[in-house]
N, C-alpha and C positions, 0 to 999 in steps of 0.2 A: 454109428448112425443115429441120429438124432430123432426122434419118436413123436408127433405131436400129441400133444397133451390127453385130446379127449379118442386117442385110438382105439377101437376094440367096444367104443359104445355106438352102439347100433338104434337108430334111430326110424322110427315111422312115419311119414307126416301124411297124415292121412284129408284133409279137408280145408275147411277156412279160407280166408284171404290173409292179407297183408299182415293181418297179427301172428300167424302162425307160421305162415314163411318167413317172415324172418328170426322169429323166436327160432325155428330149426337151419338158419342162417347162420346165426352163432353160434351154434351148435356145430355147424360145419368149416366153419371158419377156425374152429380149436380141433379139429380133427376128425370129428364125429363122422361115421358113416350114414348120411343121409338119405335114406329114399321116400319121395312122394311119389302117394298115389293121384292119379286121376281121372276122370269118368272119360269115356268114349271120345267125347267132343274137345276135349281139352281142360286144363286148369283154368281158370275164370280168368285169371292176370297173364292168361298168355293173349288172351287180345284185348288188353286194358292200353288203349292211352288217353289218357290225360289232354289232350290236345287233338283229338280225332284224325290221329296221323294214322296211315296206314303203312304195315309194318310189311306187305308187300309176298306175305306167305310163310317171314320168321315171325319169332316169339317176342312181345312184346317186351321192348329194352327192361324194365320195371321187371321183369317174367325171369328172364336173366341175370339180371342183378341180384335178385333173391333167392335164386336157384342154382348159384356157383358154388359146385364143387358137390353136388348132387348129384344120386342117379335119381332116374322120373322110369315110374310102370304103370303101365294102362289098364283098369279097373281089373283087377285080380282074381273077379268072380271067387269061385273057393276058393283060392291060395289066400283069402286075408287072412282064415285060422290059422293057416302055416307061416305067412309073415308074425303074426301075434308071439307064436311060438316061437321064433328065431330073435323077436326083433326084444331090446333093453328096454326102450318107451313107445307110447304112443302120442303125436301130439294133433291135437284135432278140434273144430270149433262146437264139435257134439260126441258124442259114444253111442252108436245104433244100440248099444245093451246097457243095460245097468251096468254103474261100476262093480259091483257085488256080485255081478253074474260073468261080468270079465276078468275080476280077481279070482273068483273060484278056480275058473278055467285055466287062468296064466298066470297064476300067484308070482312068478315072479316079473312082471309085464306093469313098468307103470305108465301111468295114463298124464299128461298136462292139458286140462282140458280150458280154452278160452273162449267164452261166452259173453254177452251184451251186461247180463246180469247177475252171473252164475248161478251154478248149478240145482241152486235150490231158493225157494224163497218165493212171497207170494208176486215176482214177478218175471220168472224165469225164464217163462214163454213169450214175454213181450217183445217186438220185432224194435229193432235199432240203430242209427245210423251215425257219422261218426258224430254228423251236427247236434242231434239228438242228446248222445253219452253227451259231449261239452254244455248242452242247455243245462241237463238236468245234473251235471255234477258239481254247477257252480261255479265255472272256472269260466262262463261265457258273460256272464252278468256285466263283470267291470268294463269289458275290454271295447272300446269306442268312443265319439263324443257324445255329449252331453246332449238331452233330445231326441236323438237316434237311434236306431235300431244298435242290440249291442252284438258284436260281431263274433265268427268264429275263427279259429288261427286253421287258415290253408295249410293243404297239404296233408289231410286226414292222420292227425296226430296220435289221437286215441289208439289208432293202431296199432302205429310203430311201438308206440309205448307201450301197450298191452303185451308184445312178443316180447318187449325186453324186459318186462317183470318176468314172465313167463319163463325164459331163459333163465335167469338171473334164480329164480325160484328150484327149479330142477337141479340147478348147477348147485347149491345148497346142500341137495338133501343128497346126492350120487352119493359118499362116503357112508349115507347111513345104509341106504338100497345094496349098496355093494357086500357091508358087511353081513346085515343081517339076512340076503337073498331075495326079501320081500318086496314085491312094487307098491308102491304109496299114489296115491291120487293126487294133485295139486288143480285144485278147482278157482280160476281168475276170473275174476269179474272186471270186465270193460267200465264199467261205470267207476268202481273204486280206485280203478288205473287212473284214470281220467278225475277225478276227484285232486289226487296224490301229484299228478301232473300241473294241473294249475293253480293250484292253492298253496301257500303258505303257512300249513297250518292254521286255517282260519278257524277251524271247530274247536280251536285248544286257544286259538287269542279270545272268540267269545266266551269263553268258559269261564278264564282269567279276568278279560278287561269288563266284562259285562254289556259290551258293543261291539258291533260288526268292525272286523278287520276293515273293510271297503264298503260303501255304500251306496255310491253314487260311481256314473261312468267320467269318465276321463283321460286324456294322456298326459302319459310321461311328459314335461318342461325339466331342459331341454329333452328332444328325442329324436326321429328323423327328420330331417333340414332339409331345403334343396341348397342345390350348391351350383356352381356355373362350369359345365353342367351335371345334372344328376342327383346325388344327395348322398348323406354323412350321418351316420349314425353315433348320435349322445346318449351315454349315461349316467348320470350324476346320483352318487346315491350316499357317499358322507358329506358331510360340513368345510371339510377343507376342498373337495372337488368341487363344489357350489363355488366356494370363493377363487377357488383359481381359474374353472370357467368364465364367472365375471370379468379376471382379470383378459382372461382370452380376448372377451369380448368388446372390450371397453368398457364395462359397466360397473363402475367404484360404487355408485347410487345404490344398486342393490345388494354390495356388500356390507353395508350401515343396515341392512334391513334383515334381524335375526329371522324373522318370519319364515321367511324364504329359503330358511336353509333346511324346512321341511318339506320333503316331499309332495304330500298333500296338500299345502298351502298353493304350491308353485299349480300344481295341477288347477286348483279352484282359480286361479289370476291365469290363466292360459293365454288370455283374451288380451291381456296388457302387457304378456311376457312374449309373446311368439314375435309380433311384428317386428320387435328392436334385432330378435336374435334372429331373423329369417332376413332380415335388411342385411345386417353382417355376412351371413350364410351365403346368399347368393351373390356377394361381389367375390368368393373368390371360390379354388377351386378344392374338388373333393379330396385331393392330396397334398396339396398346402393345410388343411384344416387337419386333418389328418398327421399327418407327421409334427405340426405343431400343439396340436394336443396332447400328442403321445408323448413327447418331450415333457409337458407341465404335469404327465401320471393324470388326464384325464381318458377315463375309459373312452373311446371312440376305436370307428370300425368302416371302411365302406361298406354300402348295400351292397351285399351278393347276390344273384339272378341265378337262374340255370344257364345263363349265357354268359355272364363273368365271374361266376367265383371261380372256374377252373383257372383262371388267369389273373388272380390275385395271386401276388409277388410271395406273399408267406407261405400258403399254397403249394406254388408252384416248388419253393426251394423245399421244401419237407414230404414233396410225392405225392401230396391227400389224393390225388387221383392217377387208375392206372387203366390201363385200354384195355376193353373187354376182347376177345377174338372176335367178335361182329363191328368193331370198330369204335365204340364209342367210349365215351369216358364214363369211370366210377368211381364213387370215393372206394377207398382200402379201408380194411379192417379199423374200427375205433383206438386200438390199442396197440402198443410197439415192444414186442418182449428186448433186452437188453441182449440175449440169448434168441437166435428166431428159429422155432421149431415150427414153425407153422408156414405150413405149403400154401404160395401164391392162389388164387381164386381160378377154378378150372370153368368152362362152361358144361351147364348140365348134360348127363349122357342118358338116353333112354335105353332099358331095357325091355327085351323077347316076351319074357316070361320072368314068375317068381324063381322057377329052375337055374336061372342066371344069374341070380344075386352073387353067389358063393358066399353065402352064410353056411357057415355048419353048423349044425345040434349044440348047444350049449351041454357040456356037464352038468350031471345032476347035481343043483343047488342046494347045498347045507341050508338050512333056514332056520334063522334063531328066534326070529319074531322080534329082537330087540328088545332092551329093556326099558318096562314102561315110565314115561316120561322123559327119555333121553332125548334131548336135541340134538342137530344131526352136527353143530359144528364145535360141540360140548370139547374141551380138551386145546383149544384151537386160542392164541393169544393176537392182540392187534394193538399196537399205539399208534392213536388215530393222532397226527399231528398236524391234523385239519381245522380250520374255521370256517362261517359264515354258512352254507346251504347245501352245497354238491357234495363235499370231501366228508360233512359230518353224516351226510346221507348213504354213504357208501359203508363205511365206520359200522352206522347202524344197522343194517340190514344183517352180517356178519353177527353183529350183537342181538339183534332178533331173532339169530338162529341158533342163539348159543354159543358163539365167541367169548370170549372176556376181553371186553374191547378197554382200554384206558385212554380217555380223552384228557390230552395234554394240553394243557395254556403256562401264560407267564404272568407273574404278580404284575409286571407291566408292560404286557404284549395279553391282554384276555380274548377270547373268542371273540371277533370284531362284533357276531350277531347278535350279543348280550348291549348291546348299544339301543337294540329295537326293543327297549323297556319300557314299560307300564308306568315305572315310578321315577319321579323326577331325581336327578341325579344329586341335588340335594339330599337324599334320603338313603339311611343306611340299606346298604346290602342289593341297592338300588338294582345292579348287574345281575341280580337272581331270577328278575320281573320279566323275562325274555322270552315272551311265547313260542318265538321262531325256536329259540335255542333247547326252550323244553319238548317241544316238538321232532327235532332232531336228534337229540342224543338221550333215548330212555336206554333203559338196559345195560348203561356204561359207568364206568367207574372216573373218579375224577381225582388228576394230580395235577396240581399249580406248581410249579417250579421255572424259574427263569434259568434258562438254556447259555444264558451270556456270561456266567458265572462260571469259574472254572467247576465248582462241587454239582453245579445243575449238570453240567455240561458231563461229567463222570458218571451222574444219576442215569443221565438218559442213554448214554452209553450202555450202561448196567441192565439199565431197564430193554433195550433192545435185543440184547442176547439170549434174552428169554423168549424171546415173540418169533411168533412165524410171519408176519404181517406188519408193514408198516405203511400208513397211511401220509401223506401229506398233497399241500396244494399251497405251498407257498411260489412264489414268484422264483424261475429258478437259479439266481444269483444270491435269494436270503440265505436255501441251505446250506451254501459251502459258506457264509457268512458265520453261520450257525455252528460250524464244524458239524455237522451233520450228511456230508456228501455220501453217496453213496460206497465209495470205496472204504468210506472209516467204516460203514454202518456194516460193509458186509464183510468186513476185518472183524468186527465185533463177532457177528453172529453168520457165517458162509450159506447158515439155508434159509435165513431171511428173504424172505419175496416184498421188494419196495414200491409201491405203485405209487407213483408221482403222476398229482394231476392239475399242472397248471393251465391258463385257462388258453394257452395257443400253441403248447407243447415245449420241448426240452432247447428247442435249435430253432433256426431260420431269423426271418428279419422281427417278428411280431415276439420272440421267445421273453424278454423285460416289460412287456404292455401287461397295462392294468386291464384286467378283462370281466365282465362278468355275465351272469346270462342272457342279458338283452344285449350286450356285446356279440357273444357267439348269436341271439337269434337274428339280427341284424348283418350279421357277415358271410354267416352261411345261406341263407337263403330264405330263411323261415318265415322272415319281417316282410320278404319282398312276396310273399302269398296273404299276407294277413292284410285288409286294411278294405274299405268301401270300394267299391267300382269304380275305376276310373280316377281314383284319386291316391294321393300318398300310401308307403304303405304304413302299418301301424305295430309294434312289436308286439309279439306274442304276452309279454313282460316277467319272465318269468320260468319257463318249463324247460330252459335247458338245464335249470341245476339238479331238480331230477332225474331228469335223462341222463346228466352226468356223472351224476351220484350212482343210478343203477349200471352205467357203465363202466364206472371204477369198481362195481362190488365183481364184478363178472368178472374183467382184468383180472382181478386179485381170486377170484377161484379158478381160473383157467390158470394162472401161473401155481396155484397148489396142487392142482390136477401135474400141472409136466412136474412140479419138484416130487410126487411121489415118486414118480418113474427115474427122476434122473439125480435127486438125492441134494440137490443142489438150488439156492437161493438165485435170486437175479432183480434187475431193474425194470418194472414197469411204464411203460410210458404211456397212461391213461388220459389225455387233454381234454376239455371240453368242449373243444370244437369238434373232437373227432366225433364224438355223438352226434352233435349235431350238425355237422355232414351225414354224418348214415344216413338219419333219417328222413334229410333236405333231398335224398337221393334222387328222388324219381322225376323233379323239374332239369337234373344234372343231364339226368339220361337221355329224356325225354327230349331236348335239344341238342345232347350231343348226337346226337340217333336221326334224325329229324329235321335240326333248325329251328322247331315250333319253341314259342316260349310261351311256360305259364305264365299268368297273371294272378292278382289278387281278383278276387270275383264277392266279394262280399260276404253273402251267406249262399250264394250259389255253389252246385258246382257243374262241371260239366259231364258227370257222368250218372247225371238222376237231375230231377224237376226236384228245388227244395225252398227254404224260402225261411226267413222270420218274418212275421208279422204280426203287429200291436193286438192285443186282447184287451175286453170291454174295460179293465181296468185300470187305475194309475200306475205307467211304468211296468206294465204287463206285458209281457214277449210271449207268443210261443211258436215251437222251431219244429217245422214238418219236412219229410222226406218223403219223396216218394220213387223210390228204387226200380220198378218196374211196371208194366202195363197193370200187375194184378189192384196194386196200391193204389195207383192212380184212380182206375174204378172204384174202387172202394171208396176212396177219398172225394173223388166227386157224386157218389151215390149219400155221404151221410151230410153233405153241403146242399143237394138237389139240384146242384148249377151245371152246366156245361163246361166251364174251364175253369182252369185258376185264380181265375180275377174274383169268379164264383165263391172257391171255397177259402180266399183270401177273405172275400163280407162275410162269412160264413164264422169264419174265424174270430175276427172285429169284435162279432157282434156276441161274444158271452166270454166267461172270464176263461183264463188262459189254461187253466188247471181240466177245469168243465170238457172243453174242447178237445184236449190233450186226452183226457180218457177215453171221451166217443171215439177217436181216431183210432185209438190204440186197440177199443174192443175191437175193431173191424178188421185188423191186422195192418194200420199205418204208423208206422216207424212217426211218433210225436213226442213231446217236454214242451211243459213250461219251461222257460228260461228261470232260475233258480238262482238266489244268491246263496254264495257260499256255508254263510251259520244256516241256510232251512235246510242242507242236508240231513240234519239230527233229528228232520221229521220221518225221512221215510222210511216205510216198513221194511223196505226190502234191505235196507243198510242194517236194519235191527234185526232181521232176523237172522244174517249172516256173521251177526257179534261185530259191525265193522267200528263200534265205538268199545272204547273201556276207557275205566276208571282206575289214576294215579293219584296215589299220595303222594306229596310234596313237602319235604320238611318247611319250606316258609312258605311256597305258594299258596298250599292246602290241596282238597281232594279236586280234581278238575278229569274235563275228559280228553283222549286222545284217540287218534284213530289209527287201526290197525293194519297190519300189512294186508294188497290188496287178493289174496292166495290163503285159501284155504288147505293147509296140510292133514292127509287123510292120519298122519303117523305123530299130528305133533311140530312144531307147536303149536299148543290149543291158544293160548294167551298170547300174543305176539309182544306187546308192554307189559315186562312183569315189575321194572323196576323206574322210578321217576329219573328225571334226568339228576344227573349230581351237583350240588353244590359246588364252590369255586373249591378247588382242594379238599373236598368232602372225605377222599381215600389216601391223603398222602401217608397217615401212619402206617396203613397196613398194606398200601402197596410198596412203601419204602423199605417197612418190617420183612417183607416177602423178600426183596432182595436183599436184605443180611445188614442194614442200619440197624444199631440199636436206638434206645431212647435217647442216652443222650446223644451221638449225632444226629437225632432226628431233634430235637431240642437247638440244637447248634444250627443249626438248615434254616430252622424258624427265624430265630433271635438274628442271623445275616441276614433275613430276608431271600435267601436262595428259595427256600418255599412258603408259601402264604395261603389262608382261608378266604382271601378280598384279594381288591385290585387295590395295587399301592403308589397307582396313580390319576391323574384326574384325566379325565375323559378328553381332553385335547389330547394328549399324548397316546394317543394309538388312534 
């Protein structure tokens, strides 16, 4: 009989919205025994819809979706100390107690708590929305045109993403909770999620470059088109997709023009670039452009809706969606074990009483308390044979908990992301200058070795047999290229767990397309919420990798969770579309349920009055919510005015910041809209430790920002170590596996391994 992974962990979910339900989604989705509680009236998202459908007397599709495979019990009165007592965690968007007076009580009972600001810090109690978290985390600034208000990405992102650190965070530390008996607090802050979500590491590119990563609004050239009819989504992001775009396009003239083959540059000439490529665009159609792209290895993707991505071709042949028992369609699970222990998605059942759960009493808990400073995933190996954003994100988070992760590149195959360098490629060691790439990979070790070599290729072998973990996100025709298929890897080592995470999965028609995250945000649904009213939409640019990053770390402990039990390795199939389907979900639902389709709505939404608009200053934003009757008074009592229009001049008329506070004292959910490097002013990020300080053997001392979860057990530091140099550990991880000096001498002198790249930047 086959067991899923997370059986026998008893779960609480006591509160919150959409961050916490689905954080205990994945939770449920791996097996977890799930029950929420809820007040009298109902869970808040059982009569959420998004499009003011009436749901006719059931539970809001969105209500269902996140609550499959759950039981639901109605406000417990005193049974919640007896659920406390029964239950492994708690997860909630507050603790009616101190956590110290919950610990005392259920020492072994831990808590995930997810808050706007967390748990502590001089702004803990500020009220927050999702528009809010994206002003003030800096991830709202860029995203628009030029003059305009700058926009937020539809589809209240902050949240989804908030649950899946949250998850991702718990799933971490279970091996430590289990051994030592103890429950640990894990305290999220929404705003650091939301930071971590649309940024780039921009706090660590101005550390190093001495300038803003971004600084001005703009889109992506190309980006989305219209097409005859509809529209197509482009992403060009090296040197060679620039020039074979051009070629797409007919346009020789712009590939004489190196300029252009920056990003930034193409953004500032928008104005002189769109009309040639929009003239092209709309003589033909979104599947001619499309299939012919994908042929020249340029990223492109159709726009998904809640109305067509169920019925995109790739889609359909790979199952992303399966029928709810009320009828409508869902995405499945992000992740596809090779092995499936994991039972289909049930609809929620409610419970009598707590009498009914059939929990029994736990045995009394040895408690060791653990020994101090152990992290929880300490003992635990990983070859991340990832590049560029998502897969080296996934890598790390393992590595922040104490893995020994070893990031692999080739003398000439190097992390593609070491390209977004500081220092002109003229200049020695130039590939070290890589904000993005030090941003991504702290805490890890680094081995350069080309794989195409028959000695590399033994290395890696070797080196596999030892790991419990293997990371990758190559396209999936390079691995078996590579001799790295999964059946050599798990001939090497049988309890190896491989989580493979390409960017449209293993099969179907889309499995050889170059993809990346404005790909996925563009196909699944994300692009088609984000963008001004009434007009095109606009890519999010950015926050699936991510989300797919924290989606591969999850995969890859939900697959160590079932190999405990079943002793045995297996294949993961982690895609990055799968995330971002999850969390497109509720526009999926929401018309399959329905008919209604979302829209992009600007900075509206439709389930609150909210709004950005300009403050007294140059390029000044600030972004108000107002969530219910109480706000709204509030909000037009500190304006003086009768409506909106009111506390819009109200607004206008003093600078963004000024404004942003009077609102907030009153309890109205407000931000400045914030570019990304002034995060490093605010207190509430300093008092939570959310910056620290690496050394860098060339870069020097700079700052970095820490995971967005506070561990009550550890780890205090989450960057303890900078990112590595190019082959900065080949000796001694080669030494580890049984090279001596001289074959490690011999490896050098063939160029099998190297401390540089030993080719010039055309060539990868």
């Amino acid at each position: 009989m086959v067991v899923a992974p997370l059986t026998g962990l008893r779960v609480l979910q006591l509160s919150g919205g959409i961050e916490v339900a689905y954080c205990t989604k994945i939770l449920a989705d791996a097996g977890a025994d799930v029950v929420f509680v809820e007040p009298a009236g109902g869970h808040e998202l059982r009569h959420r819809s998004i499009t003011g459908a009436d749901p006719g007397g059931r539970s809001s599709p969105l209500f269902e979706y996140l609550h499959c495979s759950k039981r639901g019990l109605e406000d417990p009165g005193e049974d919640l100390q007896t659920l406390y007592e029964l239950s492994d965690v708690v997860v909630a968007d507050h603790l009616n107690d101190s956590w110290e007076s919950l610990h005392e009580r259920f020492p072994h009972l831990s808590a995930v708590v997810v808050t706007p600001f967390g748990m502590e810090g001089p702004w803990r109690s500020r009220p927050a929305s999702d528009l809010t978290l994206q002003a003030a985390s800096g991830g709202m600034a860029p995203r628009g045109a030029p003059g305009r208000a700058p926009l937020m990405v539809g589809g209240d992102p902050s949240y989804w993403f908030a649950g899946s650190v949250a998850a991702v965070s718990l799933l971490g530390v279970l091996n430590r909770t289990r051994s030592t008996g103890t429950g640990e607090l894990i305290d999220v802050s929404m705003l650091e999620t939301t930071h971590l979500e649309h940024g780039m590491y921009p706090v660590t590119f101005h550390s190093m470059a001495g300038r803003p990563f971004q600084s001005s609004r703009g889109v992506p050239v190309p980006g989305i088109e219209p097409t005859r009819p509809g529209g197509v989504g482009v992403f060009v992001l090296t040197g060679q997709q620039w020039l074979d775009f051009c070629a797409l396009i007919g346009r020789p003239e712009w590939q004489q023009d190196e300029s252009l083959f920056i990003a930034v540059e193409r953004r500032l000439r928008a104005e002189q670039l769109q009309g040639p490529i929009r003239d092209w665009t709309r003589e033909r159609t979104t599947d001619e452009i499309v299939e012919t792209a994908s042929l020249m290895r340029i990223p492109v993707a159709p726009i998904g809706s809640g109305e067509t991505v169920t019925g995109i071709d790739h889609f359909v042949a790979e199952e992303w969606f399966v029928r709810h028992s009320d009828g409508f369609a869902q995405p499945r699970r992000p992740y596809r074990f090779g092995r499936e222990p994991i039972a289909a998605p049930v609809p929620a059942r409610s419970l009598s009483g707590a009498e009914h759960l059939g929990w029994a009493p736990r045995p009394d808990r040895p408690r060791t308390g653990g020994a101090s400073g152990d992290l929880p995933l300490e003992g635990t190996r990983v070859a991340d044979f990832t590049g560029f954003w998502a897969g080296p994100m996934a890598s790390a988070i393992l590595a922040g908990l104490g893995a020994d992760v070893i990031h692999l590149e080739g003398p000439k195959r190097p992390d593609g992301i070491r390209m977004n360098t500081l220092r002109s490629m003229s200049e020695p060691q130039w590939w070290e200058w890589s904000p993005l790439f030090c941003g991504a990979n702290t805490n890890k070790r680094g081995l350069c070795i080309d794989l195409s070599t028959p000695e590399g290729h033994r290395a890696a072998l070797r080196l596999l047999g030892t790991c419990d973990v293997m990371f990758e996100n190559f396209s999936p025709r390079v691995v078996e290229q590579l001799g790295l298929a999964p059946d050599a890897v798990l001939s090497a080592n049988p309890r190896i767990v491989i989580v493979r995470m390409p960017a449209f999965g293993l099969e179907g028609p889309w499995r050889d397309r170059v993809g990346f995250a404005q790909t996925i945000e563009q196909s699944c649904g994300l692009a088609f919420l984000t963008g001004y009213e009434g007009e095109a939409p606009l890519i999010p640019n950015g926050m699936c990798d991510p989300l797919a990053g924290v989606h591969g770390a999850i995969a890859a402990l939900v697959a160590l969770a079932e190999r405990a039990s079943s002793g045995a390795g297996q294949v993961v199939e982690a895609p990055m579309v799968g995330a971002g389907l999850a969390v497109a979900a509720e526009q999926v639902v929401e018309y399959s349920a329905f008919g209604n389709l979302q829209r992009s709505m600007g900075n509206s939404s439709p389930l609150m009055s909210q709004q950005v608009w300009q403050g007294a200053g140059d390029d000044e934003w600030i972004a108000v919510s107002l969530p219910d009757e109480q706000a709204v008074r509030a909000a037009l009592a500190v304006s003086g005015g009768d409506d909106l229009a009111d506390l819009e001049r109200w607004c206008t008329a003093r600078p963004a910041e000024d404004a942003a506070e009077v609102l907030l004292e009153q309890g109205v959910p407000a931000a400045r809209v914030q570019w990304a490097q002034e995060v490093v002013d605010s207190p509430q990020l300093h008092h939570r430790g959310f910056f620290e300080q690496l050394d860098h053997p060339l870069c020097g001392r700079h700052t970095y920002i820490s995971w967005p979860a506070r561990f009550s057990a550890g780890p205090q530091a989450w960057n303890r170590a900078a990112s590595p140099t190019m082959g900065q550990h080949n000796q001694e991880i080669l030494a580890e596996l049984g090279y001596d000096e001289a074959a490690i001498d011999r490896m050098r002198n063939q160029g099998v391994i190297s401390e540089g790249v030993l080719t010039d930047q055309h060539g990868w």
